[in-house]
TIVO-2410 file (N, C-alpha, C; in nm, 3 decimals):
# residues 189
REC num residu      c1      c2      c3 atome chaine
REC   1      X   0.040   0.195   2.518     N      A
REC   1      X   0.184   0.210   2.517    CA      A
REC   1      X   0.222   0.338   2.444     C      A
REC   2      X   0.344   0.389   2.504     N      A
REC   2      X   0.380   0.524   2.409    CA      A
REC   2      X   0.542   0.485   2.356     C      A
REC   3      X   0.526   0.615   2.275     N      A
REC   3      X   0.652   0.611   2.202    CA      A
REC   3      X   0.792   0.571   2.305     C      A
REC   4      X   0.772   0.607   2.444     N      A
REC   4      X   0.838   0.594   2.514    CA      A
REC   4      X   0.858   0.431   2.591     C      A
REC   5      X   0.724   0.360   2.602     N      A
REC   5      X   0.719   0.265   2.620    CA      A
REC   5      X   0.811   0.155   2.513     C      A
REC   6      X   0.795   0.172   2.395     N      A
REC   6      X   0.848   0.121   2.301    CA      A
REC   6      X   1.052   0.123   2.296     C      A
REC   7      X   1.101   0.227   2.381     N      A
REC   7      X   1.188   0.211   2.365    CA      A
REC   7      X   1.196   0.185   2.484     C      A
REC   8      X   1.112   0.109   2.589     N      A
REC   8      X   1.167   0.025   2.697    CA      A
REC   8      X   1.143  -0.122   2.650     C      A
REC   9      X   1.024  -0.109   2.576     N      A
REC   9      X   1.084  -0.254   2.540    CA      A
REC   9      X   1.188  -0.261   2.469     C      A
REC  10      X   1.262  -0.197   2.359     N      A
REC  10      X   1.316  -0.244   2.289    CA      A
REC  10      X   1.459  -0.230   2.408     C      A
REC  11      X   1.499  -0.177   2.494     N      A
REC  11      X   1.570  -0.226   2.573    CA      A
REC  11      X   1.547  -0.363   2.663     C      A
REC  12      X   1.436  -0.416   2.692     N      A
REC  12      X   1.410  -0.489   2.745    CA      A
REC  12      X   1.411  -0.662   2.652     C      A
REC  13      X   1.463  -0.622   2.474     N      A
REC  13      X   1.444  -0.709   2.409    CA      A
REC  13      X   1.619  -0.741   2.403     C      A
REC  14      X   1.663  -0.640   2.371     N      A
REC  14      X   1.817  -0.619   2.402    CA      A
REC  14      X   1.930  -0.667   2.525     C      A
REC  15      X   1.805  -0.674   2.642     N      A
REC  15      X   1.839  -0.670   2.737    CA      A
REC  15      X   1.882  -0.836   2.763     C      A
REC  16      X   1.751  -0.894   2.701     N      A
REC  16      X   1.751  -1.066   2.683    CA      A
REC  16      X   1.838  -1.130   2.556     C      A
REC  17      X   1.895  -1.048   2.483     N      A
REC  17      X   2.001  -1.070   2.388    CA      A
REC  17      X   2.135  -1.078   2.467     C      A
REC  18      X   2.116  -1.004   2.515     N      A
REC  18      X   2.267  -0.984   2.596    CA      A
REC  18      X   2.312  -1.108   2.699     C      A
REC  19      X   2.134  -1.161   2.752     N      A
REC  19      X   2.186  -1.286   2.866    CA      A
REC  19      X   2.158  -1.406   2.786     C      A
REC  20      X   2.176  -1.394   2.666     N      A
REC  20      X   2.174  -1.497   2.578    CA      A
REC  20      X   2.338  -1.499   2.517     C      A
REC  21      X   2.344  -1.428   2.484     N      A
REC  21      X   2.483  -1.428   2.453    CA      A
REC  21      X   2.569  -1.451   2.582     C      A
REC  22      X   2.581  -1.333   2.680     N      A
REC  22      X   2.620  -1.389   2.761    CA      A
REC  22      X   2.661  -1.563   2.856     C      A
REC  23      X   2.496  -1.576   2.830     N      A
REC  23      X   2.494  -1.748   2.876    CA      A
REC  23      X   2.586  -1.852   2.830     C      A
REC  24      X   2.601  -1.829   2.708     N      A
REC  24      X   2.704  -1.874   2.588    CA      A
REC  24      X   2.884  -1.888   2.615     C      A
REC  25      X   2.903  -1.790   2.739     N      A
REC  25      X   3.039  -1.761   2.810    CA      A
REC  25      X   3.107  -1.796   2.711     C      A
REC  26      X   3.151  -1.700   2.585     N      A
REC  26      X   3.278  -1.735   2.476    CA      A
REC  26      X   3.400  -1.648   2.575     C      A
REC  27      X   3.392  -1.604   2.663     N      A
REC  27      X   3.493  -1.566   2.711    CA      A
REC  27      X   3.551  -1.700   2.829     C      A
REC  28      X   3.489  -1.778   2.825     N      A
REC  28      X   3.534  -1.929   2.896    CA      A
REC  28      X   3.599  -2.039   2.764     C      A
REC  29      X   3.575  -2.010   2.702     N      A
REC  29      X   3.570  -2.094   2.569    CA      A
REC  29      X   3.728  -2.030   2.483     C      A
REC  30      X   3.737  -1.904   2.491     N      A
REC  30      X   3.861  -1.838   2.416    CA      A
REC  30      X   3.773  -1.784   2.306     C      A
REC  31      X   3.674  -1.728   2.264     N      A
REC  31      X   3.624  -1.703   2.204    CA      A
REC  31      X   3.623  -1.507   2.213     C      A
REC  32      X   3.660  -1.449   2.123     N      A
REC  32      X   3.577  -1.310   2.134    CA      A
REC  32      X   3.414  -1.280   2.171     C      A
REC  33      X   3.375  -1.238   2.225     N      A
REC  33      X   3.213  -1.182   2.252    CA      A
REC  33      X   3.200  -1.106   2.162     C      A
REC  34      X   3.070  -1.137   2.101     N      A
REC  34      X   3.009  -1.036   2.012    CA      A
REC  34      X   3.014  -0.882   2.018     C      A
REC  35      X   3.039  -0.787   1.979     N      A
REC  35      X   3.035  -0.705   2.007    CA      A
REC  35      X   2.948  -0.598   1.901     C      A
REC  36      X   2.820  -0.597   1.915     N      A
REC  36      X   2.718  -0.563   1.857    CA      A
REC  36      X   2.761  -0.351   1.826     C      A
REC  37      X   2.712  -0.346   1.677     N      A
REC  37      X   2.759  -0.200   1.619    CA      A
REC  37      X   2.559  -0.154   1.579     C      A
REC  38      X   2.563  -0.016   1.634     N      A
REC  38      X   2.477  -0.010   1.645    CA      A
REC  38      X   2.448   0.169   1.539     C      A
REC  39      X   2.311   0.200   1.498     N      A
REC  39      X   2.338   0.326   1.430    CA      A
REC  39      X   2.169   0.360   1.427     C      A
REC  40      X   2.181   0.515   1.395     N      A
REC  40      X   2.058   0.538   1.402    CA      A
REC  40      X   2.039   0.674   1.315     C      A
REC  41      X   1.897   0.685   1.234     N      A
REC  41      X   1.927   0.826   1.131    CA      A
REC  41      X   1.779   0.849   1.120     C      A
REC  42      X   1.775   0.990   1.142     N      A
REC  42      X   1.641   1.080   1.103    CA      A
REC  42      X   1.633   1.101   0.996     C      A
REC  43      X   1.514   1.140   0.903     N      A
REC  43      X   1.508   1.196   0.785    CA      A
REC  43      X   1.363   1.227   0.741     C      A
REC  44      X   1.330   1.368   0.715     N      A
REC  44      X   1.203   1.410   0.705    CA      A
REC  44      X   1.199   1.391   0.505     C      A
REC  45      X   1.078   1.317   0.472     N      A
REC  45      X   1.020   1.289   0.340    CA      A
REC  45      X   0.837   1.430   0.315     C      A
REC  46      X   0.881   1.444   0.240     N      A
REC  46      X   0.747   1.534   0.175    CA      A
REC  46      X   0.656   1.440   0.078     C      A
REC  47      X   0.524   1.420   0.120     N      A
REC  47      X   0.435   1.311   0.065    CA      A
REC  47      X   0.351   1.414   0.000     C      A
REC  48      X   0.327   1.414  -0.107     N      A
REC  48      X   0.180   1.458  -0.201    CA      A
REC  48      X   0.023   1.444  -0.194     C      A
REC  49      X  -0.009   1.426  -0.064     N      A
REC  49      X  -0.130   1.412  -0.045    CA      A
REC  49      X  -0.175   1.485   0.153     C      A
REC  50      X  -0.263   1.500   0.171     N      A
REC  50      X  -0.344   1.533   0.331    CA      A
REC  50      X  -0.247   1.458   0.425     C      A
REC  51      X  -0.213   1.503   0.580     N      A
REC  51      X  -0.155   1.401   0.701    CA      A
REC  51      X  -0.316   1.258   0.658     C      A
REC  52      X  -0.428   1.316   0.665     N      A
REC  52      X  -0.534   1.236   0.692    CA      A
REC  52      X  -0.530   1.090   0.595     C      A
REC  53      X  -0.496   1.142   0.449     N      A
REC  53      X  -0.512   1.008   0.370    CA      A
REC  53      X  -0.317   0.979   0.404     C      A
REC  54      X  -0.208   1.028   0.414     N      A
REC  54      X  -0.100   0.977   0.433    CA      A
REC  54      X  -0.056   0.891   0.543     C      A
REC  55      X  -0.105   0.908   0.665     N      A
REC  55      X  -0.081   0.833   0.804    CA      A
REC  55      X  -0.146   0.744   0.777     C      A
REC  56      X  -0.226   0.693   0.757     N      A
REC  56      X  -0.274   0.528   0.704    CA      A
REC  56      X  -0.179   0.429   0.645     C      A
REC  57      X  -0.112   0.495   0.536     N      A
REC  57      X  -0.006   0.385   0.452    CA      A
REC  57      X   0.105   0.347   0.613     C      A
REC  58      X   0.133   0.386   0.668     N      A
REC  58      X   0.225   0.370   0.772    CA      A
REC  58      X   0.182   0.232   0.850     C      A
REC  59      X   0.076   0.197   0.850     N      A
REC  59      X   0.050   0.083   0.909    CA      A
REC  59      X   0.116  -0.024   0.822     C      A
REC  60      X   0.085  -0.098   0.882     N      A
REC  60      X   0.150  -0.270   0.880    CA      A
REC  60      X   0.045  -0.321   0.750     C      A
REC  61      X  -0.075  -0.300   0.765     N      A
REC  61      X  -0.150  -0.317   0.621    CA      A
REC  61      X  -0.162  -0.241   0.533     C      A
REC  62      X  -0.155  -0.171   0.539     N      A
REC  62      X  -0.184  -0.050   0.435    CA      A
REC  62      X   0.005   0.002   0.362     C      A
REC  63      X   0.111  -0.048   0.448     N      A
REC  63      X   0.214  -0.048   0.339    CA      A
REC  63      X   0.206  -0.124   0.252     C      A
REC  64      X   0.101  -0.233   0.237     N      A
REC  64      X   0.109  -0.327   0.096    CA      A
REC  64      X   0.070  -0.240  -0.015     C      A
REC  65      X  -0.006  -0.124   0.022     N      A
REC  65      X  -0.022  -0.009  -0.112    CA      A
REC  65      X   0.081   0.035  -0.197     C      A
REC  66      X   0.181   0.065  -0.140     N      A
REC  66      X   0.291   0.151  -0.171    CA      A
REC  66      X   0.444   0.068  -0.168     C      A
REC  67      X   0.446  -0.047  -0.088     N      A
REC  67      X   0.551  -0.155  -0.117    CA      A
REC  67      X   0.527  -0.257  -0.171     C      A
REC  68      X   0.596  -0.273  -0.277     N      A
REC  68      X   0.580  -0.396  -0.341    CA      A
REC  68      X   0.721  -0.538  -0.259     C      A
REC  69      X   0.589  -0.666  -0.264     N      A
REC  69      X   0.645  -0.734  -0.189    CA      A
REC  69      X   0.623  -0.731  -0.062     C      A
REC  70      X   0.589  -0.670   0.025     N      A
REC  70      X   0.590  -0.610   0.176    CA      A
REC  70      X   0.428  -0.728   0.174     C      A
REC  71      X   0.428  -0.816   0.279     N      A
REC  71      X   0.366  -0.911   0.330    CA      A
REC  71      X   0.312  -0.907   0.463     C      A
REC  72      X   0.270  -0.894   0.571     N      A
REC  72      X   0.260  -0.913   0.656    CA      A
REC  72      X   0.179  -1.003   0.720     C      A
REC  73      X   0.232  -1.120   0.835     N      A
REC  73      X   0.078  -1.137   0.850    CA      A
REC  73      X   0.112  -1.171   0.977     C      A
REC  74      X  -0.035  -1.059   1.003     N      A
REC  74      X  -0.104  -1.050   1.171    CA      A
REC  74      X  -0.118  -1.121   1.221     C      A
REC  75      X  -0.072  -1.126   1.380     N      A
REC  75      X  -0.123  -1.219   1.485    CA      A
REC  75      X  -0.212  -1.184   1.551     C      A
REC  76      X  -0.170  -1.064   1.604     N      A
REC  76      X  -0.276  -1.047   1.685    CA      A
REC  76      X  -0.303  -0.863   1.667     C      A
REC  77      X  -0.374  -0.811   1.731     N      A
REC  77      X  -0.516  -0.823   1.670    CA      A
REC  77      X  -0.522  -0.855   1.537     C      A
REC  78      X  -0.608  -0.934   1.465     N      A
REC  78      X  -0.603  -0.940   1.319    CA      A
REC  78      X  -0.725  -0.852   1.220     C      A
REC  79      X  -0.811  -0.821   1.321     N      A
REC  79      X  -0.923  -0.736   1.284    CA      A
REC  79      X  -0.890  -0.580   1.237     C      A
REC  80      X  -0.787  -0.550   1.284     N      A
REC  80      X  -0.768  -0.400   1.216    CA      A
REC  80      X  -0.658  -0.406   1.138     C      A
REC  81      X  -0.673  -0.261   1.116     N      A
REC  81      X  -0.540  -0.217   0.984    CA      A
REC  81      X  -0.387  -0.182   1.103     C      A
REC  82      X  -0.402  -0.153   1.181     N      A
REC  82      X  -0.344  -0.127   1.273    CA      A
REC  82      X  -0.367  -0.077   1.458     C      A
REC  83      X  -0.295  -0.126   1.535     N      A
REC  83      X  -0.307  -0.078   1.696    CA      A
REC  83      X  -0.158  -0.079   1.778     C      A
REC  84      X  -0.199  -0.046   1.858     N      A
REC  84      X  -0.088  -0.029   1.970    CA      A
REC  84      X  -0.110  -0.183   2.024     C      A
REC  85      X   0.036  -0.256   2.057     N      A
REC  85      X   0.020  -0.374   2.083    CA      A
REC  85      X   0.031  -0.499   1.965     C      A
REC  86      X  -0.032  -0.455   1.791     N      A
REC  86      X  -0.018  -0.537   1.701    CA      A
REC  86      X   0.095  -0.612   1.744     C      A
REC  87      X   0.054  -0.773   1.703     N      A
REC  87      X   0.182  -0.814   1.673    CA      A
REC  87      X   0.196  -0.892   1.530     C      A
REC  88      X   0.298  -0.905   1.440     N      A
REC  88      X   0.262  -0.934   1.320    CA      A
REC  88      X   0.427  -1.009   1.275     C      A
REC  89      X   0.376  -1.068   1.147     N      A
REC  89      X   0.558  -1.112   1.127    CA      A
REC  89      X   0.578  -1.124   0.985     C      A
REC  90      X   0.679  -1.118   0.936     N      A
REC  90      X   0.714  -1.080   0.777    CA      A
REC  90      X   0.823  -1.185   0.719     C      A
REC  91      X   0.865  -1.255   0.646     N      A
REC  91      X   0.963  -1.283   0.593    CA      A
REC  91      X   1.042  -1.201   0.498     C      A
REC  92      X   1.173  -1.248   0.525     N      A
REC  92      X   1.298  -1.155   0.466    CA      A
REC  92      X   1.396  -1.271   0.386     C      A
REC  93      X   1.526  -1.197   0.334     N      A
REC  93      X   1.644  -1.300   0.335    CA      A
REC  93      X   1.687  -1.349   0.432     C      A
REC  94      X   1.659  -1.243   0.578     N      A
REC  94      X   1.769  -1.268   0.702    CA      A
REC  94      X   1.691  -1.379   0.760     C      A
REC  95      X   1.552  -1.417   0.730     N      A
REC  95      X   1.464  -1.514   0.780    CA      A
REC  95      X   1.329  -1.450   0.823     C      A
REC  96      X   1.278  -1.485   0.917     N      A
REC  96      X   1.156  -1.458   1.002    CA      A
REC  96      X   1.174  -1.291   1.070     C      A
REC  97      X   1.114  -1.208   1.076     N      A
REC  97      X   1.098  -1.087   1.132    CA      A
REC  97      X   0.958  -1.053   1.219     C      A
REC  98      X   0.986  -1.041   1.384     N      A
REC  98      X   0.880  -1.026   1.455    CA      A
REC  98      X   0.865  -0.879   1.434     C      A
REC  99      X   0.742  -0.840   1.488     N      A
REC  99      X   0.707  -0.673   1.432    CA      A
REC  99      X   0.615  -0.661   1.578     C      A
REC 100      X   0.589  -0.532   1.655     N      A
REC 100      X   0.566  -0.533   1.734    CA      A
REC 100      X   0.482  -0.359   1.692     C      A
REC 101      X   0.353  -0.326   1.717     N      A
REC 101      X   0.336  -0.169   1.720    CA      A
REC 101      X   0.375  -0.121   1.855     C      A
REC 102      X   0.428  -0.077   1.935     N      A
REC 102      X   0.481  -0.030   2.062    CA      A
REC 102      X   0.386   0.137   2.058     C      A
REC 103      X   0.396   0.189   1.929     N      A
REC 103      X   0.303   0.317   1.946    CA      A
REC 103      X   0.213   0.375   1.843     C      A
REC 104      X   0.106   0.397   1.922     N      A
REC 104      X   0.035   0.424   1.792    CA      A
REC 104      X  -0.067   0.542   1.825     C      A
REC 105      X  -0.074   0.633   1.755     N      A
REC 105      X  -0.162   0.748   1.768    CA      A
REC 105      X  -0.229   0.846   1.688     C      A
REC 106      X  -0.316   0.793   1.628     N      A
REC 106      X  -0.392   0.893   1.540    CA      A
REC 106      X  -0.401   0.967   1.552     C      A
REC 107      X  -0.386   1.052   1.635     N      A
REC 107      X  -0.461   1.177   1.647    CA      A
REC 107      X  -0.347   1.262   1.647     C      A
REC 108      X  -0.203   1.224   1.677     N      A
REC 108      X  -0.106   1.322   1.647    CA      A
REC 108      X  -0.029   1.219   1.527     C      A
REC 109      X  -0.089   1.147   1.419     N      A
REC 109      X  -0.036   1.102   1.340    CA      A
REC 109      X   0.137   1.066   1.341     C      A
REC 110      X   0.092   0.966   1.473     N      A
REC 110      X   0.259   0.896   1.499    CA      A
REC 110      X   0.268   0.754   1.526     C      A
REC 111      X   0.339   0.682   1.461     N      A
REC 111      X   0.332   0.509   1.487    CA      A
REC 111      X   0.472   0.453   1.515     C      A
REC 112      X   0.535   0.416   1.614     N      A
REC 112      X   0.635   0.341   1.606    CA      A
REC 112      X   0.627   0.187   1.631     C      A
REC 113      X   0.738   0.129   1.589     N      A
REC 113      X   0.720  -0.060   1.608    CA      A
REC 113      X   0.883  -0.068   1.641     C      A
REC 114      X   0.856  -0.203   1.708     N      A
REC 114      X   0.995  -0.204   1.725    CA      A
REC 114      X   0.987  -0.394   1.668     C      A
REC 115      X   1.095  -0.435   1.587     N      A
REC 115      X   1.126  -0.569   1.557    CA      A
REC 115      X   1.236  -0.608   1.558     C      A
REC 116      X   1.235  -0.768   1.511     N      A
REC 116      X   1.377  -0.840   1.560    CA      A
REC 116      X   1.340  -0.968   1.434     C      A
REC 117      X   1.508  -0.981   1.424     N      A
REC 117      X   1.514  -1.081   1.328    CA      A
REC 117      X   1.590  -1.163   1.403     C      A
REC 118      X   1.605  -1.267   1.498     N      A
REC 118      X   1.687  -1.345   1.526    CA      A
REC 118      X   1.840  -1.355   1.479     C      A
REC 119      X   1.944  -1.327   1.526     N      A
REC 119      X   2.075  -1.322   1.491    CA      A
REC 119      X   2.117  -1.228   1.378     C      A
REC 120      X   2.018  -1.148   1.349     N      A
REC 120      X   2.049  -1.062   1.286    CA      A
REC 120      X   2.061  -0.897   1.314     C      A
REC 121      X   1.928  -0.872   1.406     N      A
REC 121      X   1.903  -0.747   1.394    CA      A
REC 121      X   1.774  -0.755   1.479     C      A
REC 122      X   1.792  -0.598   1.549     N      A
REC 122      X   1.656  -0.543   1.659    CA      A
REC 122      X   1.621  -0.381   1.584     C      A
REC 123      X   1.504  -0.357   1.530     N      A
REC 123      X   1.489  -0.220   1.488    CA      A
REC 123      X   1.400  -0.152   1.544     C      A
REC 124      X   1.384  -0.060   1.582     N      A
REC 124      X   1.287   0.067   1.632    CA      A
REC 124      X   1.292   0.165   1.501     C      A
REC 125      X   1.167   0.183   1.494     N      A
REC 125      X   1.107   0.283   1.358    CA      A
REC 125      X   1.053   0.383   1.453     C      A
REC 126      X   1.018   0.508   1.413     N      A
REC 126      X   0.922   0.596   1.455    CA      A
REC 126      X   0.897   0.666   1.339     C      A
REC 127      X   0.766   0.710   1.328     N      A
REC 127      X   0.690   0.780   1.193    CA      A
REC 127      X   0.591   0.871   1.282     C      A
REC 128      X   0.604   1.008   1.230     N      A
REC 128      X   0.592   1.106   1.277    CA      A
REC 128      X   0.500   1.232   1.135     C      A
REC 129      X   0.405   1.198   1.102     N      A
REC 129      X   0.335   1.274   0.992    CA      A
REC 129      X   0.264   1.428   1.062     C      A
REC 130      X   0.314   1.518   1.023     N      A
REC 130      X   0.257   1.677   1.027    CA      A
REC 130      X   0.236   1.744   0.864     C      A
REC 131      X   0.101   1.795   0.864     N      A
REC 131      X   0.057   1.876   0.740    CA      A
REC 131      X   0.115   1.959   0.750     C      A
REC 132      X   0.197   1.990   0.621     N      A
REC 132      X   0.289   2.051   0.543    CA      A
REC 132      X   0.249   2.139   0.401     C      A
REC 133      X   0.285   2.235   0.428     N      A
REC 133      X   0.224   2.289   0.246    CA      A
REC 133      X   0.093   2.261   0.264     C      A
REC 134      X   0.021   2.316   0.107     N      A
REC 134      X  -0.100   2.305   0.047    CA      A
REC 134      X  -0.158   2.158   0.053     C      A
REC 135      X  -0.247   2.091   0.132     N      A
REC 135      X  -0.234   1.937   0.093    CA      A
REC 135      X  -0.101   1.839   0.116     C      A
REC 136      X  -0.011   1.858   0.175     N      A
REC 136      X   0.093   1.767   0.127    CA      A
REC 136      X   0.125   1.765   0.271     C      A
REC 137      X   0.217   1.634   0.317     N      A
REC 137      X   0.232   1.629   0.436    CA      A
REC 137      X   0.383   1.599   0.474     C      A
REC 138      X   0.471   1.646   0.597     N      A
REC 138      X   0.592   1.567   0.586    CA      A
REC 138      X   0.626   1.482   0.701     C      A
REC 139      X   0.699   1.380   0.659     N      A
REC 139      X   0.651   1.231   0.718    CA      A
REC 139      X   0.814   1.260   0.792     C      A
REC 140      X   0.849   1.205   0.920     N      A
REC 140      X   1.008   1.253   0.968    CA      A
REC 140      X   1.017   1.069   1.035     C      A
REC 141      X   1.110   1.000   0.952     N      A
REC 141      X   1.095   0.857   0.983    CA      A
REC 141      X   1.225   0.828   1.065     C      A
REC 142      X   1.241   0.824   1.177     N      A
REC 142      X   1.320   0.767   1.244    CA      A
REC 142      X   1.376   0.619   1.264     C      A
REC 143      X   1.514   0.556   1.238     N      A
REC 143      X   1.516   0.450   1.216    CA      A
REC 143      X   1.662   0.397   1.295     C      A
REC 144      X   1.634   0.312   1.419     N      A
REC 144      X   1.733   0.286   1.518    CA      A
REC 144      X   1.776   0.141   1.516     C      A
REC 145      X   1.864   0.097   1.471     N      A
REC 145      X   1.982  -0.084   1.421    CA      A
REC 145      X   2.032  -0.107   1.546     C      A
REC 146      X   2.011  -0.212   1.556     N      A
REC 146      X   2.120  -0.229   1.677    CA      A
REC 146      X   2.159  -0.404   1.633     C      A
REC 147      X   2.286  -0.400   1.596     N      A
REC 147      X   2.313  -0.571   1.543    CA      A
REC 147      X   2.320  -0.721   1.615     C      A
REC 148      X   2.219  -0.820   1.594     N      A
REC 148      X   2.227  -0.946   1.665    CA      A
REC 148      X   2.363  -1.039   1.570     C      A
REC 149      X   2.417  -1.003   1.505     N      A
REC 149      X   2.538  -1.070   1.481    CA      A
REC 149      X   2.599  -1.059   1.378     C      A
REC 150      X   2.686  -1.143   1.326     N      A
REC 150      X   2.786  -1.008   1.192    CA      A
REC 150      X   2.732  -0.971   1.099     C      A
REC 151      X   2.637  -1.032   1.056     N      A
REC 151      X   2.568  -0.963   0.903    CA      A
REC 151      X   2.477  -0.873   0.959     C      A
REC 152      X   2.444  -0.883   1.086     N      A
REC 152      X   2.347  -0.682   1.163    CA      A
REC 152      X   2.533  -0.617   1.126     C      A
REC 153      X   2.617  -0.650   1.179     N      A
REC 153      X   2.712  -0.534   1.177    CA      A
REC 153      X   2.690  -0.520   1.066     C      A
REC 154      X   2.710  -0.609   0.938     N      A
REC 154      X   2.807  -0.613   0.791    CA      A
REC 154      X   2.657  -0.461   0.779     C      A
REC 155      X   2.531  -0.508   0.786     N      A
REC 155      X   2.447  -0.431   0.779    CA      A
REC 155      X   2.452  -0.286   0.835     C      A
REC 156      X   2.478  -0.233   0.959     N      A
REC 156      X   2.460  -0.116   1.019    CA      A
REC 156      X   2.613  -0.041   0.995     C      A
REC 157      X   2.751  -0.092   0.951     N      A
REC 157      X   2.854  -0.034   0.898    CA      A
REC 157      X   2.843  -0.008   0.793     C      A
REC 158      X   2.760  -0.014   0.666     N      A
REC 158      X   2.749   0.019   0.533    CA      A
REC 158      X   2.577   0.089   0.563     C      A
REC 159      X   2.502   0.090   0.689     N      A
REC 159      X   2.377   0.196   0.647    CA      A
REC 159      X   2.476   0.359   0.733     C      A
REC 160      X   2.491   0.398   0.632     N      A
REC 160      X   2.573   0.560   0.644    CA      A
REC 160      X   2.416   0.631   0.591     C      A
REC 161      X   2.482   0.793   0.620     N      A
REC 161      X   2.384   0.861   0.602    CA      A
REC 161      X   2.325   0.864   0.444     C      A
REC 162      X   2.457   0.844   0.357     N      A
REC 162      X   2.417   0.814   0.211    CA      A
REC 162      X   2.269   0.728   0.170     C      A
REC 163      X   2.345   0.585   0.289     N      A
REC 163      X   2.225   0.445   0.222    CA      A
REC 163      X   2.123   0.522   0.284     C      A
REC 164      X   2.068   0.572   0.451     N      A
REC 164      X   1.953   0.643   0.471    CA      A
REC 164      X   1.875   0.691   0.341     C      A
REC 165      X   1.950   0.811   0.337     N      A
REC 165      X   1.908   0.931   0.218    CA      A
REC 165      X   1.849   0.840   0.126     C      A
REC 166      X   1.950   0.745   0.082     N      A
REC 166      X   1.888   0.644  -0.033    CA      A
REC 166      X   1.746   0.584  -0.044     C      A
REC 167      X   1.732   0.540   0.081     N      A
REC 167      X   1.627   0.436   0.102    CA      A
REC 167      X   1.512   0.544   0.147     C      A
REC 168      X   1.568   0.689   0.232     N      A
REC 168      X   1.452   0.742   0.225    CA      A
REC 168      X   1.371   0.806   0.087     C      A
REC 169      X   1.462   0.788  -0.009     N      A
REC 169      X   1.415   0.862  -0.145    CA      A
REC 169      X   1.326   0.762  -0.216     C      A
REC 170      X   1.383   0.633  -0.175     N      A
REC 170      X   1.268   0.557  -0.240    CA      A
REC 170      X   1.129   0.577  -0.215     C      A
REC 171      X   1.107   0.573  -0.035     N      A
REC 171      X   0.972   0.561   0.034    CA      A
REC 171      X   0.920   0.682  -0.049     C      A
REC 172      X   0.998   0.757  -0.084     N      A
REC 172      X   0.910   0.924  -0.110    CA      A
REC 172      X   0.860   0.882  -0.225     C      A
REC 173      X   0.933   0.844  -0.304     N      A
REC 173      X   0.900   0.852  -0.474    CA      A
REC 173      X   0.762   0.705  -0.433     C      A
REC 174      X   0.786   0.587  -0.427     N      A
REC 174      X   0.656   0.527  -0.391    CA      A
REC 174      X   0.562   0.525  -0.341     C      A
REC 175      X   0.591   0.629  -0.208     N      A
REC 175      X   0.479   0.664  -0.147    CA      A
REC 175      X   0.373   0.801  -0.232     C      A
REC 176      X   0.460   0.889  -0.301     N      A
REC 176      X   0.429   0.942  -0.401    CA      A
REC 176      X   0.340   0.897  -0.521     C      A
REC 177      X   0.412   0.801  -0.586     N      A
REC 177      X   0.334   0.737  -0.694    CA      A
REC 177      X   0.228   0.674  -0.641     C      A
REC 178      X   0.192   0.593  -0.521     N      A
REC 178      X   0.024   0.551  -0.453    CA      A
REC 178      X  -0.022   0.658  -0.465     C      A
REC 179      X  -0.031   0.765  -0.428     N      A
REC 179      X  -0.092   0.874  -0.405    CA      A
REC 179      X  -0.114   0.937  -0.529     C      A
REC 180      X  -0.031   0.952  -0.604     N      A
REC 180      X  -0.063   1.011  -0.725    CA      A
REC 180      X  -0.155   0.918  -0.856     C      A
REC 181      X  -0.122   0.778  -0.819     N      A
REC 181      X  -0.176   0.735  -0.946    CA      A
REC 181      X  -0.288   0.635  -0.871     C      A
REC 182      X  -0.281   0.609  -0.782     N      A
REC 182      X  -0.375   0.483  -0.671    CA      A
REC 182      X  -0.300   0.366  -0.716     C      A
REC 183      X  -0.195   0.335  -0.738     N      A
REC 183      X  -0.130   0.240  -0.815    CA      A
REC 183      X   0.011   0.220  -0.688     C      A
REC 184      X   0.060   0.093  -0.719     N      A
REC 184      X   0.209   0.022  -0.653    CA      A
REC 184      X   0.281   0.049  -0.751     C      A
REC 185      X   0.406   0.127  -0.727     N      A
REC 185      X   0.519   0.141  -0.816    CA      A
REC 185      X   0.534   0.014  -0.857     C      A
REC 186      X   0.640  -0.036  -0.939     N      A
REC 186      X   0.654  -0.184  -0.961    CA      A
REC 186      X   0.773  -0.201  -0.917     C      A
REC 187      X   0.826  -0.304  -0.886     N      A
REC 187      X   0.935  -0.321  -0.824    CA      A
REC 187      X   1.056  -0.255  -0.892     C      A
REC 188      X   1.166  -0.243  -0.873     N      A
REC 188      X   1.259  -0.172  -0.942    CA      A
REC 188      X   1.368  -0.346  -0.888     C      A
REC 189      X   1.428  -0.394  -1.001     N      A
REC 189      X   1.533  -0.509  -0.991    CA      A
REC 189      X   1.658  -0.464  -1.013     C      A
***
């Protein structure tokens, strides 16, 4: 599957949201239809170490290095650190989170997944690592919301480019500190 594949499924996951809702006919009922708010933001991070040892943490196992809390557990394949096809699932507040790798490619150090939280939220990631500088690499993380119901909106109307920036400064500084110390930041409360 390619990066491109991945965003047919994730239309194709969207696609079955819609005849779900739909099925539901709140427009027979007097009801408003959902009307799903959707957002999406680039942002290139500078990591302190080789593309070679940095594109690893990007997997589904190997973010347990650098996130604290971050759980995953594999369905299928369960034998590697990561593939095209993984499927894996996480718990959250919003509940259960399916995780899907849709792309994966070592060799031009690029991985996207696309997941879904039931009534909450459908996300497409893309991670995109090129050697940068002396040793150091920059990671350009693409990150696409699209809301399964009001708390995805309450969610994707308050992620502005600010919260991005925000959340991308974290990944840097943690993904930083693995690298620099072989150590998990500790959680910040």
């Amino acid at each position: 599957m390619s990066i491109t594949s991945g965003l047919l499924i994730l239309g194709l996951v969207l696609g079955a949201v819609a005849l779900v809702h739909q099925s539901a006919s709140p427009l027979a009922s007097g009801v408003e239809p959902f009307q799903a708010k959707a957002v999406s933001h680039t942002a290139t991070i500078r990591l302190k170490g080789p593309v070679d040892q940095v594109f690893p943490l990007f997997g589904p196992v190997r973010e347990k290095d650098w996130a604290p809390g971050w759980s995953p557990e594999l369905v299928y394949p369960t034998d590697r650190e990561a593939a095209e096809g993984m499927v894996f699932k996480t718990a959250g507040e919003e509940g259960q989170t399916l995780w899907a790798i849709t792309g994966y490619d070592p060799a031009q150090h690029t991985i996207a997944y696309v997941n879904m939280t039931p009534g909450y939220m459908v996300n497409l990631i893309v991670i995109r690592c090129a050697a940068a500088g002396s040793g150091e690499t920059d990671a350009t993380v693409t990150y696409s919301h699209v809301a399964l119901g009001e708390r995805g909106n309450n969610f994707v109307q308050h992620m502005d480019d600010h919260a991005y920036a925000a959340k991308m400064e974290h990944w840097q500084l943690a993904i930083n500190y693995r690298l620099e110390t072989g150590k998990t930041m500790p959680m910040q409360h």
